[in-house]
The first five atom37 places (N, CA, C, CB, O) and aatype in JSON, in Angstrom:
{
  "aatype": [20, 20, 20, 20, 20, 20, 20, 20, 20, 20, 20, 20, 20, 20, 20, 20, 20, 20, 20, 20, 20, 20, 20, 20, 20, 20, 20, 20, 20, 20, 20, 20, 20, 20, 20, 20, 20, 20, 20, 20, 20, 20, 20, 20, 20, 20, 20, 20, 20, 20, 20, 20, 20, 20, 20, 20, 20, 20, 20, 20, 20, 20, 20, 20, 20, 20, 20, 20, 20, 20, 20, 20, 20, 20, 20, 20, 20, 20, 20, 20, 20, 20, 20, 20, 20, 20, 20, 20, 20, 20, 20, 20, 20, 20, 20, 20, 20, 20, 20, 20, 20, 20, 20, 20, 20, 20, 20, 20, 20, 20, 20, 20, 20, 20, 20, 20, 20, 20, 20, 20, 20, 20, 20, 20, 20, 20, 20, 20, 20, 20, 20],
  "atom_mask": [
    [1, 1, 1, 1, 1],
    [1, 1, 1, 1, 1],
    [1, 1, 1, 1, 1],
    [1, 1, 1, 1, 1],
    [1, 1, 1, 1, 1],
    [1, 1, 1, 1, 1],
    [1, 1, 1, 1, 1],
    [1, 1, 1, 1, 1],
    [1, 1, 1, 1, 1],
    [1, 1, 1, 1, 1],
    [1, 1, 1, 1, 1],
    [1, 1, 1, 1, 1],
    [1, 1, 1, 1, 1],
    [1, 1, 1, 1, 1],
    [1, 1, 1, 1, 1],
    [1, 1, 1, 1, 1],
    [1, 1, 1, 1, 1],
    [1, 1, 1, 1, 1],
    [1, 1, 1, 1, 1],
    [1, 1, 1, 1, 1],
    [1, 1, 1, 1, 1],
    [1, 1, 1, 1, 1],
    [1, 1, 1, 1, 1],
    [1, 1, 1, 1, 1],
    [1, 1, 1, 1, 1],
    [1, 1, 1, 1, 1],
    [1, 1, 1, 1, 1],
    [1, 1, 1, 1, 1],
    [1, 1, 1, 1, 1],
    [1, 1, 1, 1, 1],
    [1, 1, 1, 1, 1],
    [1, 1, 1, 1, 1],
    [1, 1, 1, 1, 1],
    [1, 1, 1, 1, 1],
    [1, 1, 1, 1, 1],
    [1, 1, 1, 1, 1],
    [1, 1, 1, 1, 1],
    [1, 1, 1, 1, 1],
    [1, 1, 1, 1, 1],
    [1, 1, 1, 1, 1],
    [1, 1, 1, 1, 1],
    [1, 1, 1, 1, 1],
    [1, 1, 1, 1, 1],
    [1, 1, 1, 1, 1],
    [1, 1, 1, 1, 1],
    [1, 1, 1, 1, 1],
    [1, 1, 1, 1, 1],
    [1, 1, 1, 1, 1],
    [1, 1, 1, 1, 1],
    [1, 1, 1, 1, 1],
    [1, 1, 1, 1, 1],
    [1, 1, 1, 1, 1],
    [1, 1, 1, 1, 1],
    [1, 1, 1, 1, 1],
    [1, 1, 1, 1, 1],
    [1, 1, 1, 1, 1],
    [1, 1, 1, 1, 1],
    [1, 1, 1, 1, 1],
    [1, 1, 1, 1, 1],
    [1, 1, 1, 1, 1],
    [1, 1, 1, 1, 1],
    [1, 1, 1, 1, 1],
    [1, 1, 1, 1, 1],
    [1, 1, 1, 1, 1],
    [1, 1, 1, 1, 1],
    [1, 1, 1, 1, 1],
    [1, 1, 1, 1, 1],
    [1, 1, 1, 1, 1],
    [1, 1, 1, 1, 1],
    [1, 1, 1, 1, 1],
    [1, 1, 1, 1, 1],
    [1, 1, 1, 1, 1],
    [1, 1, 1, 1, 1],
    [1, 1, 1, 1, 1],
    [1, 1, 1, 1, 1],
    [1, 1, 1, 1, 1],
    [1, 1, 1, 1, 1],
    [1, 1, 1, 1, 1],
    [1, 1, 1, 1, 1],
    [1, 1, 1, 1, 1],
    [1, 1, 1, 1, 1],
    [1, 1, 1, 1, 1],
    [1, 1, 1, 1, 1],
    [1, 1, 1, 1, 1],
    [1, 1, 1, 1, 1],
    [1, 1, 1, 1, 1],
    [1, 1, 1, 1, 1],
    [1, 1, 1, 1, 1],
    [1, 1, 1, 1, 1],
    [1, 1, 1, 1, 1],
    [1, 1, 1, 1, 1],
    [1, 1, 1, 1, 1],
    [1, 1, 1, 1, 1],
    [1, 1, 1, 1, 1],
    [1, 1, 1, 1, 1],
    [1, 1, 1, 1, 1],
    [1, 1, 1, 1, 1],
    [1, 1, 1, 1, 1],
    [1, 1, 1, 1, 1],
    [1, 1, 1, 1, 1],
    [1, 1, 1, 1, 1],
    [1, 1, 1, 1, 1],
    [1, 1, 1, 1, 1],
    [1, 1, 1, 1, 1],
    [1, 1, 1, 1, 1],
    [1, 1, 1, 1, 1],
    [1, 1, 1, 1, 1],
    [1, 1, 1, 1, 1],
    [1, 1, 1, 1, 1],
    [1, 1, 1, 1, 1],
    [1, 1, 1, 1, 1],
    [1, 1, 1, 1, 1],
    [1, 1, 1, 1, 1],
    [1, 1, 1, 1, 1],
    [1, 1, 1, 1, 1],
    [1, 1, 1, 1, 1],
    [1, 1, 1, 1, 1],
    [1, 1, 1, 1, 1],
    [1, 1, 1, 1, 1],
    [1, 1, 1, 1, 1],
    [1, 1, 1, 1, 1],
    [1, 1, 1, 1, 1],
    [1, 1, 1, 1, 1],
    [1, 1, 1, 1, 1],
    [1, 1, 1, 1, 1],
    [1, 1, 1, 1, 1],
    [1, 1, 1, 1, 1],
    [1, 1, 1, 1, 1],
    [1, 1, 1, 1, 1],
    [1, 1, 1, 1, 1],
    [1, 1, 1, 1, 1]
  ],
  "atom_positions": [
    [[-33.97, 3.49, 13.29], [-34.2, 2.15, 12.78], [-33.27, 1.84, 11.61], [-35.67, 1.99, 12.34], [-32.83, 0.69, 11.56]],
    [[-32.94, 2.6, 10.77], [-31.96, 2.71, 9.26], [-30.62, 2.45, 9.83], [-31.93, 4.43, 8.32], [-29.65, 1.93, 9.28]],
    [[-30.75, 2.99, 11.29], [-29.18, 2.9, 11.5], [-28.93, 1.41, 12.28], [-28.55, 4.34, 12.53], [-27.79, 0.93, 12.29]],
    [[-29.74, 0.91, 12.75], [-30.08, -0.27, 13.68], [-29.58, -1.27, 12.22], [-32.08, -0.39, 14.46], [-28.57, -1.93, 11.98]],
    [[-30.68, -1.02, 11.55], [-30.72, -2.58, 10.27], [-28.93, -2.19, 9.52], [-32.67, -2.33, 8.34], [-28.16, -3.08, 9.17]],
    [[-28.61, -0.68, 9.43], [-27.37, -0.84, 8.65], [-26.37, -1.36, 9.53], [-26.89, 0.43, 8.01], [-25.35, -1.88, 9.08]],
    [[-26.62, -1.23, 10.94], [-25.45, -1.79, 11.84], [-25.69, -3.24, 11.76], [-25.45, -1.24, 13.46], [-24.69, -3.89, 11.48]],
    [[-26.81, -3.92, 11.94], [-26.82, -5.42, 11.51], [-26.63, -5.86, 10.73], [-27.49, -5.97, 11.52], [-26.27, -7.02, 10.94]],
    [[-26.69, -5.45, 9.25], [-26.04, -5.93, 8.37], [-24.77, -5.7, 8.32], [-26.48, -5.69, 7.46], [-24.14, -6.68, 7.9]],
    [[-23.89, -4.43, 8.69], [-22.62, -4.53, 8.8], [-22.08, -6.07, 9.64], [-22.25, -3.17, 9.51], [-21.28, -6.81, 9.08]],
    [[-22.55, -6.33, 10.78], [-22.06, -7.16, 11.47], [-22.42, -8.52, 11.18], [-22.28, -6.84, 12.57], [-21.72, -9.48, 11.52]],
    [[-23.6, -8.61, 10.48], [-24.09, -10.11, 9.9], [-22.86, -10.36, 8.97], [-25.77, -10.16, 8.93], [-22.07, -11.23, 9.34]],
    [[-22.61, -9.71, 7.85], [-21.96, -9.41, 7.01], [-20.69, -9.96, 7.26], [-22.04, -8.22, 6.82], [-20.28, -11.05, 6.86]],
    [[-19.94, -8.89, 8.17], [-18.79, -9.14, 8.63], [-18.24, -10.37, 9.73], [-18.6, -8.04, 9.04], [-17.13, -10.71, 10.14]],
    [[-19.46, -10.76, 9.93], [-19.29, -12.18, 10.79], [-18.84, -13.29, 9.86], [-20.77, -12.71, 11.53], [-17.95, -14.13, 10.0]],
    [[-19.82, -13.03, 8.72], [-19.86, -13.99, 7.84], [-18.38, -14.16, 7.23], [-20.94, -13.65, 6.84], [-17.72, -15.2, 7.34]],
    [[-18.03, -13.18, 6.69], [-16.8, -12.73, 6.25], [-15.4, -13.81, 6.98], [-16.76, -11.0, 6.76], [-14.64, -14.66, 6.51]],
    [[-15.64, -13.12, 8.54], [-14.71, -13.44, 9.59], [-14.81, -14.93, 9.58], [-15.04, -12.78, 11.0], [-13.78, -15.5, 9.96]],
    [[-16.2, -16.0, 9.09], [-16.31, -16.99, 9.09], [-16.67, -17.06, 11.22], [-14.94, -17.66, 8.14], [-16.01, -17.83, 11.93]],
    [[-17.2, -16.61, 11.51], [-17.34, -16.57, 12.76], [-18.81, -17.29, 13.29], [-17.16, -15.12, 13.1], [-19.09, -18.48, 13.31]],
    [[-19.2, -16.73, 13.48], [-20.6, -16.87, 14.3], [-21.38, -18.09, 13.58], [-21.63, -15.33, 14.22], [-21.1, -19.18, 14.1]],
    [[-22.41, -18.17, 12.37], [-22.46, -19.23, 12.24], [-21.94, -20.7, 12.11], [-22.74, -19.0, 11.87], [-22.6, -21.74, 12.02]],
    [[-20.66, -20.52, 12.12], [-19.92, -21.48, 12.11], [-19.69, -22.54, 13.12], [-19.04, -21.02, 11.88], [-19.19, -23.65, 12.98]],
    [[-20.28, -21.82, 14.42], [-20.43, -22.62, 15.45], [-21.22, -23.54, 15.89], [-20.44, -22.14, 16.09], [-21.15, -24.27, 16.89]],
    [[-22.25, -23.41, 14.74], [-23.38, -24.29, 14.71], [-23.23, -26.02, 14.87], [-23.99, -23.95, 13.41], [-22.4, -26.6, 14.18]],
    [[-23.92, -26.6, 15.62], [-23.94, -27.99, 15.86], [-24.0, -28.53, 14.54], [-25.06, -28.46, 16.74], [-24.37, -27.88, 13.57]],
    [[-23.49, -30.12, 14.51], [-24.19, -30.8, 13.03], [-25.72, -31.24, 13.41], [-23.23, -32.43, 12.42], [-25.95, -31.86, 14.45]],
    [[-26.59, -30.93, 12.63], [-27.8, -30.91, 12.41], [-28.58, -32.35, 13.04], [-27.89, -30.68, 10.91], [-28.76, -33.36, 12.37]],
    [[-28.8, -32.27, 13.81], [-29.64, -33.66, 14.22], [-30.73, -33.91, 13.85], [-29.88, -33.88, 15.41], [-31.5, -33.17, 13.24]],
    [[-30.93, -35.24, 14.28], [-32.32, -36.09, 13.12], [-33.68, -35.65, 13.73], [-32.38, -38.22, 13.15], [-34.07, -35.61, 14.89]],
    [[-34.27, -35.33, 12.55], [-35.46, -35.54, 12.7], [-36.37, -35.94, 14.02], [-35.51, -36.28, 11.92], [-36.96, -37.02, 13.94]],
    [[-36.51, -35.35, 14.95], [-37.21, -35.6, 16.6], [-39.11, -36.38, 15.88], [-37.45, -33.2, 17.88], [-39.94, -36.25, 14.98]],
    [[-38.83, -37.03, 16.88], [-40.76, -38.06, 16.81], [-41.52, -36.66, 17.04], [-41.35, -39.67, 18.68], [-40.9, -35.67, 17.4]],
    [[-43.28, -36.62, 16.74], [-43.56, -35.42, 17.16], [-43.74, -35.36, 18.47], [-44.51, -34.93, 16.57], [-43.9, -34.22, 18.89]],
    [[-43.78, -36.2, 19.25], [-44.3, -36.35, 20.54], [-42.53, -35.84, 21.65], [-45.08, -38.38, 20.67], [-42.32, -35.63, 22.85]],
    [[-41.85, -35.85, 20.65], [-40.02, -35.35, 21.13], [-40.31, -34.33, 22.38], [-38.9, -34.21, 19.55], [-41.3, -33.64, 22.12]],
    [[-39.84, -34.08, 23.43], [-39.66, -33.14, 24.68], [-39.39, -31.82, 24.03], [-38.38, -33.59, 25.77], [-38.99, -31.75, 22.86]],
    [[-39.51, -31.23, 24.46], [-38.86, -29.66, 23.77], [-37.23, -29.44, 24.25], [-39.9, -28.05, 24.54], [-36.72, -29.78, 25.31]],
    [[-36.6, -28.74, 23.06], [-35.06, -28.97, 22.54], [-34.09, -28.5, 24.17], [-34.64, -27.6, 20.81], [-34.48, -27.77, 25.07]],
    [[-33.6, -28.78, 24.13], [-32.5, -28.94, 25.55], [-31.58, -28.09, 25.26], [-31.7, -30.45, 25.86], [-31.47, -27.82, 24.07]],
    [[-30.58, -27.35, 26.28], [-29.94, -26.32, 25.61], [-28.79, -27.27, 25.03], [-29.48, -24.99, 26.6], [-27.71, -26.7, 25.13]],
    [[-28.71, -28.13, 24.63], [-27.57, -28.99, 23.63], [-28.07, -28.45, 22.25], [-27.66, -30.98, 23.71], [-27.25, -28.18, 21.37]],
    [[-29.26, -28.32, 22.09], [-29.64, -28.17, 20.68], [-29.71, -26.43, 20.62], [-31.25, -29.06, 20.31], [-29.26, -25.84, 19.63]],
    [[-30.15, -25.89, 21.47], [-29.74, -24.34, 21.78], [-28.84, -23.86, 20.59], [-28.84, -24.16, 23.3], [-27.79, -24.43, 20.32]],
    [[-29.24, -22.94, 20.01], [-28.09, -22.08, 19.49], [-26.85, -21.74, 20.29], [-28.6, -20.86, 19.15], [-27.19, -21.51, 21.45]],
    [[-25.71, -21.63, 20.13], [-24.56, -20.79, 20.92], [-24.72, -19.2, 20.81], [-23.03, -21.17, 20.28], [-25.28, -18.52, 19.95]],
    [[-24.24, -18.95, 21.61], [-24.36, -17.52, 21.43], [-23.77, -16.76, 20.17], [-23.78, -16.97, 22.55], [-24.44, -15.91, 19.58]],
    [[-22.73, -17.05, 19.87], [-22.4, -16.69, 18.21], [-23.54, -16.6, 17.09], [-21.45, -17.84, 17.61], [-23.78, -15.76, 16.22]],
    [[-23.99, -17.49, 17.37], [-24.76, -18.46, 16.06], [-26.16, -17.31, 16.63], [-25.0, -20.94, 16.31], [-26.38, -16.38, 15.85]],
    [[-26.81, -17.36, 17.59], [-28.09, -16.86, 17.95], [-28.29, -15.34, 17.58], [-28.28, -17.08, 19.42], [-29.3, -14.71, 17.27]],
    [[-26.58, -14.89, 17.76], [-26.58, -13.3, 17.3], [-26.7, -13.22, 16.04], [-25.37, -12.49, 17.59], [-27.51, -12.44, 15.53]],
    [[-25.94, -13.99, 15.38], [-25.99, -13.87, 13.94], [-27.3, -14.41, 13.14], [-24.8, -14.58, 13.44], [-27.53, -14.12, 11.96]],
    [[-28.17, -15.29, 14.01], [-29.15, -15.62, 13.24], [-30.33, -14.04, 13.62], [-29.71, -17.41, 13.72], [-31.09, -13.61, 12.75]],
    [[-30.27, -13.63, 14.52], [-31.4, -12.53, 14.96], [-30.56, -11.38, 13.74], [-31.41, -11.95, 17.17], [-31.32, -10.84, 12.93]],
    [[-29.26, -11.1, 13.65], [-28.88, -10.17, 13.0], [-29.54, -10.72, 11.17], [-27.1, -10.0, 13.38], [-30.4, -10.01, 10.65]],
    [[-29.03, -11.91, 10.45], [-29.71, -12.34, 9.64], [-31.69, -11.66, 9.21], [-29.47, -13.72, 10.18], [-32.24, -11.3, 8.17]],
    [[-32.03, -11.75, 10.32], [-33.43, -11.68, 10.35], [-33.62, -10.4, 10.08], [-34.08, -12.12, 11.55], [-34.26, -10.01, 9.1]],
    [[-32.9, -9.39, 11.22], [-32.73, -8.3, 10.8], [-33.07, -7.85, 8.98], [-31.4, -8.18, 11.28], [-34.0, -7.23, 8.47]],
    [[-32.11, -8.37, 8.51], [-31.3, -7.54, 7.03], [-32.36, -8.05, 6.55], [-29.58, -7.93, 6.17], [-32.94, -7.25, 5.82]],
    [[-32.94, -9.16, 6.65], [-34.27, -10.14, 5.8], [-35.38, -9.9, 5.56], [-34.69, -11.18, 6.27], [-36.22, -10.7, 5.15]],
    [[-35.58, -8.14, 5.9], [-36.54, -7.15, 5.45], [-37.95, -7.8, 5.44], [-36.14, -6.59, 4.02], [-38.83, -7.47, 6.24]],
    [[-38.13, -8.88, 4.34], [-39.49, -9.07, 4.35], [-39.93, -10.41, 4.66], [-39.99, -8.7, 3.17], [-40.99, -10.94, 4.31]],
    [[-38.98, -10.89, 5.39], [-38.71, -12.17, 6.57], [-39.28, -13.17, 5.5], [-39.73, -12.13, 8.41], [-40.4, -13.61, 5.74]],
    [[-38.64, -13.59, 4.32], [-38.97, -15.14, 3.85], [-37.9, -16.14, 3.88], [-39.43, -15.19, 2.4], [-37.69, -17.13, 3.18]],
    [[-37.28, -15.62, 4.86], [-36.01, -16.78, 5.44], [-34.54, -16.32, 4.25], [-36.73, -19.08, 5.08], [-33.56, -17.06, 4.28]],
    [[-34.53, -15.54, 3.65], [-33.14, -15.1, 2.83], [-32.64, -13.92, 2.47], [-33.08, -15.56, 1.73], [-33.4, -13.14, 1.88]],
    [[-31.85, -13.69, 2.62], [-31.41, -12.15, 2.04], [-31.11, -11.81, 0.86], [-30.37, -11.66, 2.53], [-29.95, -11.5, 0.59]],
    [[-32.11, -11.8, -0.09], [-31.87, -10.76, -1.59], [-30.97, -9.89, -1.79], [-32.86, -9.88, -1.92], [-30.62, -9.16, -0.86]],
    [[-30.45, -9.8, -2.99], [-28.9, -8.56, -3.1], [-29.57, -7.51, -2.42], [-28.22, -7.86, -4.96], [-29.44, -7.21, -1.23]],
    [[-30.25, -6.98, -3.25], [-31.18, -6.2, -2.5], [-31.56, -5.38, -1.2], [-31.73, -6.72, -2.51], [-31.79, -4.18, -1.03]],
    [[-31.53, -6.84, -0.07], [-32.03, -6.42, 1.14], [-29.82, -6.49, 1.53], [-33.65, -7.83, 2.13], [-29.31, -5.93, 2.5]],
    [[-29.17, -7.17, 0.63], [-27.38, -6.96, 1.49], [-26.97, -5.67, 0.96], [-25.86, -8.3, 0.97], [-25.81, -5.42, 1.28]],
    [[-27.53, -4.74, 0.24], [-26.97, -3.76, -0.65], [-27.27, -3.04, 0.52], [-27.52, -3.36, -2.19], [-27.37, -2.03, -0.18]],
    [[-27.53, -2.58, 1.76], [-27.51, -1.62, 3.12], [-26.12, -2.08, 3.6], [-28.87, -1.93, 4.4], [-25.4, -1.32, 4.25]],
    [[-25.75, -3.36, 3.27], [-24.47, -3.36, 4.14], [-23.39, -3.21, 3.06], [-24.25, -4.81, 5.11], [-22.3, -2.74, 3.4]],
    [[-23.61, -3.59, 1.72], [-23.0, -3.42, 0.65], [-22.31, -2.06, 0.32], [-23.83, -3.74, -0.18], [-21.14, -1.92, -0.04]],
    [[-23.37, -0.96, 0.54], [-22.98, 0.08, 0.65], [-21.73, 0.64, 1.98], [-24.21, 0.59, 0.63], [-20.62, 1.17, 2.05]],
    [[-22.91, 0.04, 2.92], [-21.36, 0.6, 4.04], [-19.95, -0.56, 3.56], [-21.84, 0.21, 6.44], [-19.01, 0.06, 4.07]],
    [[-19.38, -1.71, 2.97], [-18.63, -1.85, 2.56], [-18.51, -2.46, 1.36], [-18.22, -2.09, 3.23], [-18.66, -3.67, 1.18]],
    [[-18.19, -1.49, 0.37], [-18.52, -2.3, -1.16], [-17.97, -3.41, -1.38], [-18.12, -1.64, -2.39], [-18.26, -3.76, -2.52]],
    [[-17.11, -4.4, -0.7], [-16.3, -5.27, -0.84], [-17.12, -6.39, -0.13], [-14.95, -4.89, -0.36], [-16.5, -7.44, -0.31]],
    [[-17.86, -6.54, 0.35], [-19.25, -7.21, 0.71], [-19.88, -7.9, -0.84], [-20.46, -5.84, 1.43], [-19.91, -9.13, -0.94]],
    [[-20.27, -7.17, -1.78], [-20.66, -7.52, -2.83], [-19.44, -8.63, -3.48], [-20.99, -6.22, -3.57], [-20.08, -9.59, -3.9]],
    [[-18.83, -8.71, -3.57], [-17.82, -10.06, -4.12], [-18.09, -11.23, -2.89], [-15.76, -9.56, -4.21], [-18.22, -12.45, -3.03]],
    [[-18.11, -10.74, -2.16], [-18.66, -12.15, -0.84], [-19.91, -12.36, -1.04], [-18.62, -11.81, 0.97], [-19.83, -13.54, -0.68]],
    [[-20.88, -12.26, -1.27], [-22.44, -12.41, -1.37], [-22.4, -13.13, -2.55], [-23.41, -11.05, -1.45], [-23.04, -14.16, -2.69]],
    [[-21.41, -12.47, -3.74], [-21.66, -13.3, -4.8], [-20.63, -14.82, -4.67], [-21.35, -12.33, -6.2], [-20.91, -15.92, -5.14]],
    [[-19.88, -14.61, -4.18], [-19.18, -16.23, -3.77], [-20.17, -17.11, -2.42], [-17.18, -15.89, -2.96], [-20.43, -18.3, -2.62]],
    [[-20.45, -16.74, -1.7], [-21.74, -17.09, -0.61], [-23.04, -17.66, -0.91], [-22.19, -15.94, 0.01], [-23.61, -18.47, -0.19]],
    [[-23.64, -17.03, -2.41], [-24.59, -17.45, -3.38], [-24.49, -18.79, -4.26], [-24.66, -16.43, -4.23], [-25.03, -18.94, -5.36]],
    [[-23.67, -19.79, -3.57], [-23.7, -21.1, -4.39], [-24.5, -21.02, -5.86], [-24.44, -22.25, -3.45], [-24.11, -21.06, -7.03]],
    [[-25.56, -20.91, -5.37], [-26.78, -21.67, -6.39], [-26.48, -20.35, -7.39], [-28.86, -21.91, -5.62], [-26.34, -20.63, -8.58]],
    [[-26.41, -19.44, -7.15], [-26.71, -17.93, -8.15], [-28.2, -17.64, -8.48], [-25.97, -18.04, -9.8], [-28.58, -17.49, -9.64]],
    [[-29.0, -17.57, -7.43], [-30.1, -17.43, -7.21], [-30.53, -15.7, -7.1], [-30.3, -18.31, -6.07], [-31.49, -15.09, -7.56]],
    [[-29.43, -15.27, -6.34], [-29.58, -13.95, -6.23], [-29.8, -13.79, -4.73], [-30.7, -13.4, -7.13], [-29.72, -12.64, -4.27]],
    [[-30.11, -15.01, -3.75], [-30.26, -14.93, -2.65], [-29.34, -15.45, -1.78], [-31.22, -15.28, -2.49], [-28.8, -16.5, -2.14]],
    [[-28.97, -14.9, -0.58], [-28.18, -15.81, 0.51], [-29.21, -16.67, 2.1], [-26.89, -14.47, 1.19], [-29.78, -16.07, 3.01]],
    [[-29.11, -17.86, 1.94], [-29.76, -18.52, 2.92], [-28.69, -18.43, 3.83], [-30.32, -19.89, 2.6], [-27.59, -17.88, 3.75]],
    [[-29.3, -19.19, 4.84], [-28.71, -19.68, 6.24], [-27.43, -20.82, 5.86], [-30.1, -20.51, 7.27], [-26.31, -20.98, 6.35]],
    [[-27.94, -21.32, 5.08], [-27.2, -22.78, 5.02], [-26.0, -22.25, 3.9], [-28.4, -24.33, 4.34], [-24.83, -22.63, 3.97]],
    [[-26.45, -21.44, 3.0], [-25.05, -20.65, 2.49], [-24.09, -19.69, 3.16], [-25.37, -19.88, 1.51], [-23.0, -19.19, 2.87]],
    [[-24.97, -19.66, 4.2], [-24.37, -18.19, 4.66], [-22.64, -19.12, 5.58], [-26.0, -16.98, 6.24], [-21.43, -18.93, 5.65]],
    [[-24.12, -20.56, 6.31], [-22.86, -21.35, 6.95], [-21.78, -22.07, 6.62], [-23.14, -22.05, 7.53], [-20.74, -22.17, 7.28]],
    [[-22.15, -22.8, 5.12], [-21.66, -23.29, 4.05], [-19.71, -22.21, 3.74], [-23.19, -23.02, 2.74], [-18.56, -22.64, 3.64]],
    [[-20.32, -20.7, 3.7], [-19.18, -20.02, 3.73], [-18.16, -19.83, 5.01], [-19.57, -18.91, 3.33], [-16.93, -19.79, 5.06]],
    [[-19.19, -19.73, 6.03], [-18.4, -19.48, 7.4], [-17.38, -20.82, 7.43], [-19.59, -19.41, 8.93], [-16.16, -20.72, 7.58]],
    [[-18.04, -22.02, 7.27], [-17.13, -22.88, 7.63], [-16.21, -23.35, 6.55], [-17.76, -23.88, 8.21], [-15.49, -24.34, 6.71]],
    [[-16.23, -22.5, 5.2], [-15.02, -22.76, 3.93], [-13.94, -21.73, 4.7], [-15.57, -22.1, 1.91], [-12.72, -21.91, 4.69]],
    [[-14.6, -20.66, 5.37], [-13.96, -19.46, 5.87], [-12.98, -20.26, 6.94], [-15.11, -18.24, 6.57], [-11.79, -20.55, 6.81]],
    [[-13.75, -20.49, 7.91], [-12.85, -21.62, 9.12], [-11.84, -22.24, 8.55], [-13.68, -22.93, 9.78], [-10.73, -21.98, 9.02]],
    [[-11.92, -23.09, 7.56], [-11.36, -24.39, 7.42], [-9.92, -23.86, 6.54], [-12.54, -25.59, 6.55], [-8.86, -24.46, 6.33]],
    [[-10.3, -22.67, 6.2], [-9.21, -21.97, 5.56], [-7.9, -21.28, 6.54], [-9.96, -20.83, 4.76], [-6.68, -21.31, 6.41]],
    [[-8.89, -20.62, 7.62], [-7.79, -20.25, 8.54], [-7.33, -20.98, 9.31], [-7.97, -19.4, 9.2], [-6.4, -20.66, 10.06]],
    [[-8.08, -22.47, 9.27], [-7.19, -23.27, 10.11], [-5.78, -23.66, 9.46], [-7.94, -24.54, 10.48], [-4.69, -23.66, 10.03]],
    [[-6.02, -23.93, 8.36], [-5.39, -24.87, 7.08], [-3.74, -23.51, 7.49], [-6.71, -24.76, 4.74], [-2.63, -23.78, 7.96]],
    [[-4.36, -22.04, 6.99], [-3.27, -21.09, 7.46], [-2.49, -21.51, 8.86], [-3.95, -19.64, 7.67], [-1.39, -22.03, 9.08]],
    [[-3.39, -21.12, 9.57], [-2.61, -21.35, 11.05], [-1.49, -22.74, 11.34], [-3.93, -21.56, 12.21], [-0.44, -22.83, 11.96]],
    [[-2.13, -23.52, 10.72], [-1.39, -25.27, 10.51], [0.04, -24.77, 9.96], [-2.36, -26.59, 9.01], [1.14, -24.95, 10.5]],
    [[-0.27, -24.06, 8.66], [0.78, -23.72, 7.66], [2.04, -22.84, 8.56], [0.0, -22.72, 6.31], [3.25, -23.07, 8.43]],
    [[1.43, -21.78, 9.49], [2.55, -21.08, 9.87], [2.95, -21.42, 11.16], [2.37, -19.75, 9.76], [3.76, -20.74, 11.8]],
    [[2.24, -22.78, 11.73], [2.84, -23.44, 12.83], [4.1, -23.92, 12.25], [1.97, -24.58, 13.45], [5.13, -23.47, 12.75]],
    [[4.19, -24.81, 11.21], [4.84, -26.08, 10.66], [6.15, -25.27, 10.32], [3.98, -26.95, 9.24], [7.28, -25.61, 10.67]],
    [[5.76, -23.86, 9.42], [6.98, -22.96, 8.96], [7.98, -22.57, 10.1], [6.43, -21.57, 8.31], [9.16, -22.23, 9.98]],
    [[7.02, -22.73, 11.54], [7.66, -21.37, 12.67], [8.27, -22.85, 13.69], [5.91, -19.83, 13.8], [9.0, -22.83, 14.68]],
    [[7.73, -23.87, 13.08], [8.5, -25.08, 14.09], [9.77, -25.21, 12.78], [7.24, -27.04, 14.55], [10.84, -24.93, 13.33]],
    [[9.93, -25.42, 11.82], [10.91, -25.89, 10.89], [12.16, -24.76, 10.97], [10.21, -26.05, 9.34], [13.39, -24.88, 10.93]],
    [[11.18, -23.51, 11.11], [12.56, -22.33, 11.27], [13.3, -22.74, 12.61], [11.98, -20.44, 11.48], [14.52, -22.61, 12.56]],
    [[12.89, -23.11, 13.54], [13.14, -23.18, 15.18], [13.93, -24.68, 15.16], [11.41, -23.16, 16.3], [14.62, -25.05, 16.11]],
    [[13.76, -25.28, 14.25], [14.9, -26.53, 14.02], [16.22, -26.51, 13.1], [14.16, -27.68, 13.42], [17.05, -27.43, 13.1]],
    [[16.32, -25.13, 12.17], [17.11, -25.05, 11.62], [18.37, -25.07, 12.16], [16.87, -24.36, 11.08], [17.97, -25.7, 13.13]],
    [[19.76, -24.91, 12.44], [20.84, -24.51, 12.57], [20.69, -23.26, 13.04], [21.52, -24.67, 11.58], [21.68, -22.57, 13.28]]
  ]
}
């Protein structure tokens, strides 16, 4: 079981990192009437997002929806360089990481490697026009 929760937090962790898995998440839709049909697979998690939320749950030890340094210090340990991401991931400085921080980072994470990738398109088309 120690090795189960340290492998999920490695990979929650490192998803997060990668800016991966939650990031795929839909934008949040409104508020359903209560009488609403039950959710359609449009509203479905993706598979990214579903792993990473069950892995989340995982590390969330005493399941109140967040991960305490605390409950990330299992994955912290397997990579100490985890701890500088948790503390940039921690908006508020609460001491905790939610869902919505966790995605909040994935998609600063995204928007960064796109911004890269843009950057070394533009460099690798400008070299290819030179002389």
């Amino acid at each position: 079981m120690l090795f189960r929760l340290r492998a999920a937090a490695a990979l929650l962790i490192g998803a997060l990192a990668a800016g991966a898995a939650l990031a795929q998440s839909a934008p949040a839709a409104p508020a359903a009437p209560a009488s609403a049909p039950p959710a359609t697979a449009a509203q479905t998690p993706g598979k990214g997002e579903a792993q990473a939320l069950r892995l989340f749950n995982l590390l969330d030890a005493n399941g109140d929806g967040r991960i305490s340094r605390a409950e990330a210090d299992v994955a912290i340990r397997i990579k100490p360089s985890l701890a500088e991401l948790f503390e940039r991931t921690d908006t508020n400085h609460d001491g905790y990481l939610t869902q919505d921080e966790i995605r909040a980072e994935a998609a600063r994470a995204k928007a960064e490697r796109q911004a890269r990738r843009e950057r070394e398109a533009a460099a690798a088309a400008g070299a290819m026009s030179r002389p």
